[in-house]
C-alpha positions, 0 to 999 in steps of 0.5 A, a space after each residue: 717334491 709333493 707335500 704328503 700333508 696336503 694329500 688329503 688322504 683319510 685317516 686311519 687307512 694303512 697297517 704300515 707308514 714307511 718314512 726314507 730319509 725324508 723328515 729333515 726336508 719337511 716339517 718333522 711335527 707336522 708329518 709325524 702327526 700326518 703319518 700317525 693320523 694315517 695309521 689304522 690302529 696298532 698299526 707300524 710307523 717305520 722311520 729311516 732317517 739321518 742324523 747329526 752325531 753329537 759326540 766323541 760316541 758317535 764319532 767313533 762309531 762314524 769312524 768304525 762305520 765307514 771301512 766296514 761299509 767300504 769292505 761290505 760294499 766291496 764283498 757285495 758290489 766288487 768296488 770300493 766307491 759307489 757309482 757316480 750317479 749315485 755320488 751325484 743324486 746324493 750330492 743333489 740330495 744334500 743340495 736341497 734345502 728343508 720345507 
C-alpha cells in the first residue's frame, strides 16, 4: 500500500479526487487535507467509505439493506452470495489494520 500523503504531487492539480473505501486505513485528517490541497478550485471530492452504525436507526436500515442487496445481487449476478475471491479479498481487506 502506498502513502498518497507522500507522492509529492503539486497542489491544485485535479477537477476530480475520488476516495474508495480507503480513509479508515490512513490518517483520515491528514489525507483529507491531501485530497483538498490536490483539488484545483471548485473542484469535486467524492468520497465512499464505511461507516459503523450507532443506533437502533441504523440497525434497521442494515436489516432492510441486506435482502434487498441479496435480491438485486440475484436479478443481477444470478446468485445469492458473491464468489469466494471476492469473500477472501474482503476478509483480507477486513484483516488489515489503520496507518
Amino acid at each position: 500500500m502506498a502513502n498518497a500523503t507522500k507522492w509529492g504531487l503539486g497542489g491544485q492539480q485535479f477537477d476530480c479526487v475520488v476516495s474508495l473505501a480507503m480513509l479508515h486505513h490512513v490518517a483520515t485528517a491528514e489525507m483529507l487535507l491531501t485530497m483538498r490541497r490536490l483539488l484545483k478550485a471548485g473542484g469535486t471530492l467524492a468520497i465512499l467509505d464505511l461507516y459503523q452504525s450507532e443506533g437502533l436507526k441504523d440497525v434497521l436500515e442494515g436489516i432492510v439493506a441486506v435482502p434487498v442487496s441479496m435480491v438485486l445481487r440475484l436479478i443481477k449476478t444470478g446468485r445469492l452470495r458473491v464468489p469466494r475471491q471476492v469473500r477472501a479479498a474482503w476478509a483480507e481487506h477486513g484483516a488489515m489494520k489503520p496507518t
